[in-house]
C-alpha positions as CSV (number, residue, x, y, z in Angstrom):
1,X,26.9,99.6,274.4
2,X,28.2,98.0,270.8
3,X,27.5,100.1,267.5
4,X,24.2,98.9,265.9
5,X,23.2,99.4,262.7
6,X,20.9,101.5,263.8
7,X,23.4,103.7,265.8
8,X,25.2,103.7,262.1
9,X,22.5,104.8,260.2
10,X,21.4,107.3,262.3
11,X,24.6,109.1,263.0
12,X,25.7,109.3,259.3
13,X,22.3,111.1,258.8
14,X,22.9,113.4,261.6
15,X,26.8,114.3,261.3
16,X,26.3,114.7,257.4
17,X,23.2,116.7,257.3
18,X,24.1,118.5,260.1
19,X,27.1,119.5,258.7
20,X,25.2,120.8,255.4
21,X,23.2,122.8,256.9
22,X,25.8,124.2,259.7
23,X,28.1,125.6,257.0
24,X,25.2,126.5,254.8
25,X,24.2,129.0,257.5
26,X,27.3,129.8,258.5
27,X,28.4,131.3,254.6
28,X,24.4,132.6,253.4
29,X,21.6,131.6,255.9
30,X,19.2,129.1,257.0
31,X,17.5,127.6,254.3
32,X,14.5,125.2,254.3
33,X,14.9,124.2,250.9
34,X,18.5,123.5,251.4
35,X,18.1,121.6,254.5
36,X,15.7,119.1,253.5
37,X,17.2,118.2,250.1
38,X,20.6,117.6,252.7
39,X,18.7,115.0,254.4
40,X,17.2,114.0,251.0
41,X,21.0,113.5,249.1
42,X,22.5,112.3,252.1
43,X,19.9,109.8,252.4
44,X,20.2,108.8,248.7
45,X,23.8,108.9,248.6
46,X,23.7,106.3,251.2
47,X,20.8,104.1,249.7
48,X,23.4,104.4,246.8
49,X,26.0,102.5,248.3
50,X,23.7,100.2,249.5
51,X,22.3,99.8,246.0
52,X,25.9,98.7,245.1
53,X,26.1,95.9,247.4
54,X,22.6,94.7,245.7
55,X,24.4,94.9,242.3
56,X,27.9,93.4,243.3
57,X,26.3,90.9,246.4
58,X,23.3,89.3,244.5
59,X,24.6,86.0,244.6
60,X,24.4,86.2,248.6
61,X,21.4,88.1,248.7
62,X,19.5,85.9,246.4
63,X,20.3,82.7,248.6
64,X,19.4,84.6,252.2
65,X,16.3,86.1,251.4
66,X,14.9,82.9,249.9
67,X,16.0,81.3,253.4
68,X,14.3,83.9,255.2
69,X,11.2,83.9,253.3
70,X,11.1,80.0,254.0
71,X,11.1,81.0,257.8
72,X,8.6,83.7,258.1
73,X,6.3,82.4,255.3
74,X,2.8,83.8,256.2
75,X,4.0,85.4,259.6
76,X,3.9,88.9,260.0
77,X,5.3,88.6,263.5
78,X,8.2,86.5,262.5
79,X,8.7,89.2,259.4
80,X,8.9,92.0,261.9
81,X,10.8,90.1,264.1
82,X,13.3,89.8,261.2
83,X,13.4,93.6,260.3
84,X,14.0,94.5,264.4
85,X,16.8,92.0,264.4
86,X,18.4,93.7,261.2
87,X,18.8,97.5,262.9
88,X,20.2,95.8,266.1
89,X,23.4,93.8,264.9
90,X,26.1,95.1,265.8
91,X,27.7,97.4,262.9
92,X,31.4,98.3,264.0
93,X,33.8,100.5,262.2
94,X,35.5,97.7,259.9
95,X,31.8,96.9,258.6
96,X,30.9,100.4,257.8
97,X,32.3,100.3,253.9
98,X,31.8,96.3,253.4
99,X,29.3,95.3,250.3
100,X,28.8,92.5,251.8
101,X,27.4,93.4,255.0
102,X,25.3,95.8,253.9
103,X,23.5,93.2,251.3
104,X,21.7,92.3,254.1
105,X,19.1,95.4,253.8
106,X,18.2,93.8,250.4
107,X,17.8,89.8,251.6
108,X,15.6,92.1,254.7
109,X,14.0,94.0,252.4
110,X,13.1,90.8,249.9
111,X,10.8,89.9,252.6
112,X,8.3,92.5,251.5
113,X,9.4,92.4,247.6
114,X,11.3,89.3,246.2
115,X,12.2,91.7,242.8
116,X,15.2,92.6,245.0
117,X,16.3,88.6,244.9
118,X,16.2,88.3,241.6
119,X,17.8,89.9,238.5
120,X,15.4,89.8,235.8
121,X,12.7,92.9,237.7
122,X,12.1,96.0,237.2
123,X,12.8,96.6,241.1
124,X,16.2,95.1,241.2
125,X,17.4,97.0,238.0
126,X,16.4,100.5,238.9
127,X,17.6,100.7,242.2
128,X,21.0,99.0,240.9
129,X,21.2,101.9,238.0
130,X,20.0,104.1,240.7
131,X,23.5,103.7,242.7
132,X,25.5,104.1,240.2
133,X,24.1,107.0,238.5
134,X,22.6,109.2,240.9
135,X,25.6,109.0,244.2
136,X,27.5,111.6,242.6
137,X,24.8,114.1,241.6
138,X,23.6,113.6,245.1
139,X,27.2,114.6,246.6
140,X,26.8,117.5,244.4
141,X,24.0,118.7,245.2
142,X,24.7,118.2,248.9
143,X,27.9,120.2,248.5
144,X,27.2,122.3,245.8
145,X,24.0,124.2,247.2
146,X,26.8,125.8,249.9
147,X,29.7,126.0,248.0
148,X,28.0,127.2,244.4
149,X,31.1,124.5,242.9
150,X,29.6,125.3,239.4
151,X,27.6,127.7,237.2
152,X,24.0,128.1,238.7
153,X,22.3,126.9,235.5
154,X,24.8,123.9,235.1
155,X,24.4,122.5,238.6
156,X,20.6,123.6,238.3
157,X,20.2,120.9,235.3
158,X,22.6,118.4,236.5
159,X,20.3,118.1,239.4
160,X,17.2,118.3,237.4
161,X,18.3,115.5,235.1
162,X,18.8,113.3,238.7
163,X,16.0,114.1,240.2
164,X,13.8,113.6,237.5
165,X,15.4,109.8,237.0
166,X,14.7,109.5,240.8
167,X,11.1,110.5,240.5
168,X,10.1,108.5,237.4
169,X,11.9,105.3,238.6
170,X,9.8,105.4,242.0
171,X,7.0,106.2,240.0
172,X,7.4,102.9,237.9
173,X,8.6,100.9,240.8
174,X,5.4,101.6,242.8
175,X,3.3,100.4,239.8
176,X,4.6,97.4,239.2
177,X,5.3,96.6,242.4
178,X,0.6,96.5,242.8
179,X,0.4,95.3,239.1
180,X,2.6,92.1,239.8
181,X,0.8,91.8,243.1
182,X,4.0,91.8,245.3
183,X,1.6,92.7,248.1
184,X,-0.2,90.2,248.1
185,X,-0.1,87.6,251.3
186,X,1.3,91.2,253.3
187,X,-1.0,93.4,255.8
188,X,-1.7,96.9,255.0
189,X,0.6,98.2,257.9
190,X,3.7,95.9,256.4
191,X,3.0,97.2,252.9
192,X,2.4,101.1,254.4
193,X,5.1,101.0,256.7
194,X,8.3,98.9,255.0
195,X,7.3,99.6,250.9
196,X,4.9,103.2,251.2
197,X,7.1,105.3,253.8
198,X,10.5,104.1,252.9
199,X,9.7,104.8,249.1
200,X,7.6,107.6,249.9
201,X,10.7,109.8,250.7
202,X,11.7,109.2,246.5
203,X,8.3,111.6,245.5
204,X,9.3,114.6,248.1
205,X,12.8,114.6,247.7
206,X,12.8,114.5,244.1
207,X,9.7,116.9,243.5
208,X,11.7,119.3,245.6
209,X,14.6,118.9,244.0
210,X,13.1,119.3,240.6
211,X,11.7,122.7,241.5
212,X,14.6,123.9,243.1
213,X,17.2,122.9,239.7
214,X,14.4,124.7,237.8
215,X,15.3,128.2,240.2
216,X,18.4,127.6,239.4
217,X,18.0,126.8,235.7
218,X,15.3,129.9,235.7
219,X,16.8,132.5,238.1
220,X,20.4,132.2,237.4
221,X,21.7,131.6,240.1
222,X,21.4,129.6,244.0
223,X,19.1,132.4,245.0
224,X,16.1,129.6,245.8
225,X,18.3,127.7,249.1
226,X,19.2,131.1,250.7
């Protein structure tokens, strides 16, 4: 069977946490705090690139999402039908690190909020600063919790300051995404499932991460992920 993108996604979330938390057990011990906040910066670090194909692949991603939203206009169904279609192309290995073929998560996703289409919203601009400002502290902190790379209260506020960006932008995001009544003309379940889940993840993993830079900040050291 072909790589997917779904095949894709989910194995660079496997191999790369699992990996995290493999050698973090291997050189301390099992941590529950450590593991999820792999998942969490792995996640992120590959939203990240994603976010720099919305920056760098606008042009594209402005003109297929307005096509799309001309084809499922008022059709749930045909929006769903859209998304399934998206996670079963094929993905092989000399698509993996193109721009342009991951833009297509943002003309997908413009079906449930058009800010991602265009360049003047809030939306667009947060998650395009959010890829270029938060990939490395995420690799950081994905490597860093293991490997101590730095002084405990440096990473700890490195990671702090990330985090904190992470949570207020999703914060904000959610906000205007109801106040400019984005939802609007969407079912509960579309709105629950492809904007509150999928953004969901950016309150736990930053709240988490928050507390855990402040251990570090507090404590000293990387006491709080063994």
């Amino acid at each position: 069977m072909p790589l997917v993108v779904a095949h894709v996604i989910v194995g660079y979330l496997v191999a790369t946490t699992g990996a995290a938390v493999y050698y973090h057990t291997q050189a301390h011990a099992f941590s529950g705090v450590q593991a999820f906040l792999a998942f969490f910066c792995s996640l992120n670090a590959l939203i990240c690139f994603w976010e720099l194909a919305l920056a760098y692949r606008v042009g594209v991603i402005q003109k297929l999402a307005r096509e799309l939203r001309e084809r499922t206009r008022d059709s749930q169904a045909d929006r769903f039908r859209v998304v399934g279609r998206f996670f079963l192309l094929p993905c092989p290995p000399s698509k993996w690190f193109s721009l342009t073929y991951w833009s297509r998560v943002w003309w997908t996703y413009a079906l449930y909020d058009p800010s991602y289409a265009d360049r003047s919203t809030f939306g667009f601009w947060i998650d395009v600063s959010n890829g270029h400002v938060t990939l490395v502290p995420s690799l950081l902190c994905l490597v860093g919790m293991t490997f101590e790379l730095l002084d405990a209260r440096t990473f700890g506020v490195i990671n702090l300051l990330a985090f904190y960006q992470e949570l207020v932008g999703t914060v904000i995001y959610f906000c205007t995404y109801f106040a400019n009544g984005r939802h609007e003309g969407k079912t509960p379940l579309e709105v629950g499932v492809f904007v509150g889940c999928t953004n969901g993840l950016w309150f736990a993993g930053p709240l988490v991460g928050v507390w855990a830079s402040l251990q570090c900040v507090y404590a000293g050291d990387y006491a709080v992920f063994r």
